[in-house]
N, C-alpha and C positions, 0 to 999 in steps of 0.2 A: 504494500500500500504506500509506505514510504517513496518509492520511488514514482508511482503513479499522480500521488500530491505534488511532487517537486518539478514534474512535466507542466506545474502550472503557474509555473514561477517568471514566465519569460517578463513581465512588466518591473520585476523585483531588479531581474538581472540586467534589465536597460537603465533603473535608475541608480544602481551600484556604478554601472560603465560612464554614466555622467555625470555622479562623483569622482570621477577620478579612482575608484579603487581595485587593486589589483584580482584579477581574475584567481589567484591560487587565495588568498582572504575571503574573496565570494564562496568557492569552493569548501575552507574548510570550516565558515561559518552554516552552511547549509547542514552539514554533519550534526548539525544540530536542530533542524527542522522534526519538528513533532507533528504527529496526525491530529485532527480533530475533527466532531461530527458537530457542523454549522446546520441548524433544525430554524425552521420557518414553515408556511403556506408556500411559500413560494419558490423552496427549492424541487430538484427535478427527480429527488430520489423516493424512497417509499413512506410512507408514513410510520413511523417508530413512535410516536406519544403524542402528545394533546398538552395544549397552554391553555390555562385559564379555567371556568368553570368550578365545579366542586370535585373532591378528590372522591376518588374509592377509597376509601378504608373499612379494615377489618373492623366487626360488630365492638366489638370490645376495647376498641384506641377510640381516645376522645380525638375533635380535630386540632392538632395543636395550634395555638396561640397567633397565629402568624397566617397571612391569605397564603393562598393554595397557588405556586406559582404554573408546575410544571408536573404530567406525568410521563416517565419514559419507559416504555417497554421492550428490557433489556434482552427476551430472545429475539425481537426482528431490528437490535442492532449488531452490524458485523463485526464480528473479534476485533474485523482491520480499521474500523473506527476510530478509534482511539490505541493508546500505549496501556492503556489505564485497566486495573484488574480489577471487570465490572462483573457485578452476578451475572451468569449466565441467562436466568430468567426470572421473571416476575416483575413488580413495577418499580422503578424510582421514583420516590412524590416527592420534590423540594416545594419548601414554604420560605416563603421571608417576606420582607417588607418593605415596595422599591423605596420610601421615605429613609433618607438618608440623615435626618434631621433630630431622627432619637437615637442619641449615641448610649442613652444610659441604662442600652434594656438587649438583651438578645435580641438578632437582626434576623434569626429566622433557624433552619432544622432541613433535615435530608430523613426520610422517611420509605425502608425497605420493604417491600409485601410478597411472601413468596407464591412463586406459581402453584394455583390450588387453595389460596386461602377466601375463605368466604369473605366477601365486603357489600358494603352497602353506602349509598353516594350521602356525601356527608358534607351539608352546610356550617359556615361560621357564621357565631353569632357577634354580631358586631362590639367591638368595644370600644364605648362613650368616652376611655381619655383618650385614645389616640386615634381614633375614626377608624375607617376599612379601605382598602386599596381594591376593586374590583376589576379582573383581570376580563377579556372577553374569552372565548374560546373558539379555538384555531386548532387545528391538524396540523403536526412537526414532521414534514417532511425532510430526508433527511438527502444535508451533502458532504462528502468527506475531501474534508480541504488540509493543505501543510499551514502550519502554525509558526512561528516566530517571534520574538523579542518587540515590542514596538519603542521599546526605552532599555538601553543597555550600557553597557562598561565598558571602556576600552580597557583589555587587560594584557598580561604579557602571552598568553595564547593567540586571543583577538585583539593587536595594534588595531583595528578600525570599526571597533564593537559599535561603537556609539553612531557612526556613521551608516553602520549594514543597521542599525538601530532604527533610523531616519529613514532609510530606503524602505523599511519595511511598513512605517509609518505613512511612507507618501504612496505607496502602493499595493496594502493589502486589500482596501475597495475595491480594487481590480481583479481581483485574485481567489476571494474568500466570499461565502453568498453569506454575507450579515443577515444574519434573522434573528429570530428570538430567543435562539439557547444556541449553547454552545457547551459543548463535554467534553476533555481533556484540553491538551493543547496549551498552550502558554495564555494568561490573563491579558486584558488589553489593560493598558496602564494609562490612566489619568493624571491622576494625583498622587497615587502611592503603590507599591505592588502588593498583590492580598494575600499571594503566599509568601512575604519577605513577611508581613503585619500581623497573618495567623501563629508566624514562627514565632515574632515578637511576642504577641499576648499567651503566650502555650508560655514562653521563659520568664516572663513578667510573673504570671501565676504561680510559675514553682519557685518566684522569689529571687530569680535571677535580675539584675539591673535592667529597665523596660528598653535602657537607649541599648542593649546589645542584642543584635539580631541572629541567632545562630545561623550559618551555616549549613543548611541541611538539604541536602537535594532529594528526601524523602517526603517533603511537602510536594503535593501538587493540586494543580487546579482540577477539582471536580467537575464542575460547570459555572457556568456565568449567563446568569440572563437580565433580560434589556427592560427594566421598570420603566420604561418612557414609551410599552405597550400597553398601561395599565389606561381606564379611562382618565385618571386624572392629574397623572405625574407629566410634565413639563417640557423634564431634560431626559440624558441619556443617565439614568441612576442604572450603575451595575449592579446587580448583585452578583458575588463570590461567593460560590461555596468553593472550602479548602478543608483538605484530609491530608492524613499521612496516608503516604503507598502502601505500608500495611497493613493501617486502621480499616482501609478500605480495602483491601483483599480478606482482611478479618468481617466485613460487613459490621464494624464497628462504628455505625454512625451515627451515633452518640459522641464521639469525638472532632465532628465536623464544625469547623470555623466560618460563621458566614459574615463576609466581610462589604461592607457597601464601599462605593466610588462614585464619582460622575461628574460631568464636567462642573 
């Protein structure tokens, strides 16, 4: 799959050539292109989940706390989707809440349901201190695109990080069907990156200093979806969910980080 996402790269590779940057830097920057599955109406591939509406859930789970953003139904996604070690089947339900504006409350939840369990379509009940974010509902067809850095570092591996950084920024509209979720792949980065932020408050919490960010290449982006589909959000508010590689091969997602952004 990797190499079928990176046959889509030619607009990336014109504007690396008009920076100025050398072809073996393009080259061994791509080595690092990830897959990911860009879901909308509007993509050309099958329908793998549904945005917006109420969730299914199992009789016995209350709906939690947060609007229902997204369901994806992990057997009719292909292994070559993503890099990510996703259940084989049953649904994904993330919740959150595109309001970016309450920092002092959990921003939302990833919710697993295995194939075979009884459910039943589950309304929230609105809550009078923070309102309801009403999402429409839409069919996530799915497209699988290469992924990349849109903000990076020039380091002593990549002398020209920050420039192949920019190139990817002036031309992944080109490249990638923006919709409304998006499952592995690297975060788009606005303001701050969510899996550098997730790292942070995981080490803040066990009491490590909040300005040190570990290091850890076991973070990654679960998905990310576009709160400026809901009816009444504005901007482009992100929402980030973020796990560890193993939490989430553990189906531990209870450990999931959801991180908002937006312009």
């Amino acid at each position: 799959m990797i190499s079928e996402a990176v046959q889509k790269l030619g607009p990336f590779h014109a504007e690396a050539a008009r920076r100025g940057i050398p072809a073996a830097d393009v080259e061994r920057w791509l080595d690092t292109v990830r897959p990911c599955a860009s879901l909308g109406p509007e993509a050309d591939g099958p329908v793998v989940g549904r945005w917006g509406g109420n969730p299914m859930l199992p009789a016995d789970l209350p709906h939690p706390p947060f609007t229902f953003v997204a369901a994806i139904d992990c057997a009719a996604l292909p292994r070559t989707a993503t890099d990510l070690p996703l259940p084989p089947d049953g649904e994904l339900l993330f919740f959150g809440d595109p309001d970016p504006a309450w920092e002092d409350r959990p921003a939302g939840t990833v919710v697993h349901v295995p194939a075979g369990t009884t459910v039943v379509e589950r309304g929230r009940d609105l809550d009078p201190q923070y309102g309801d974010w009403t999402l429409p509902g839409a069919n996530l067809r799915l497209s699988i695109d290469p992924s990349l850095p849109n903000r990076a570092e020039s380091t002593a591996e990549h002398s020209r990080g920050e420039e192949l950084g920019g190139a990817w920024w002036n031309t992944e509209s080109e490249i990638v069907h923006n919709g409304m979720m998006q499952l592995g792949g690297y975060p788009w980065v606005w303001n701050h990156d969510p899996v550098r932020e997730a790292a942070r408050r995981e080490a803040a919490g066990a009491g490590d200093a909040a300005s040190e960010v570990p290091e850890d290449d076991d973070w990654v982006l679960l998905a990310a979806g576009d709160g400026s589909y809901s009816d009444e959000a504005g901007e482009s508010d992100l929402i980030n969910w973020v796990i560890r590689r193993a939490d989430l091969a553990a189906r531990r997602f209870d450990r999931v980080h959801v991180v908002m952004d937006g312009m």
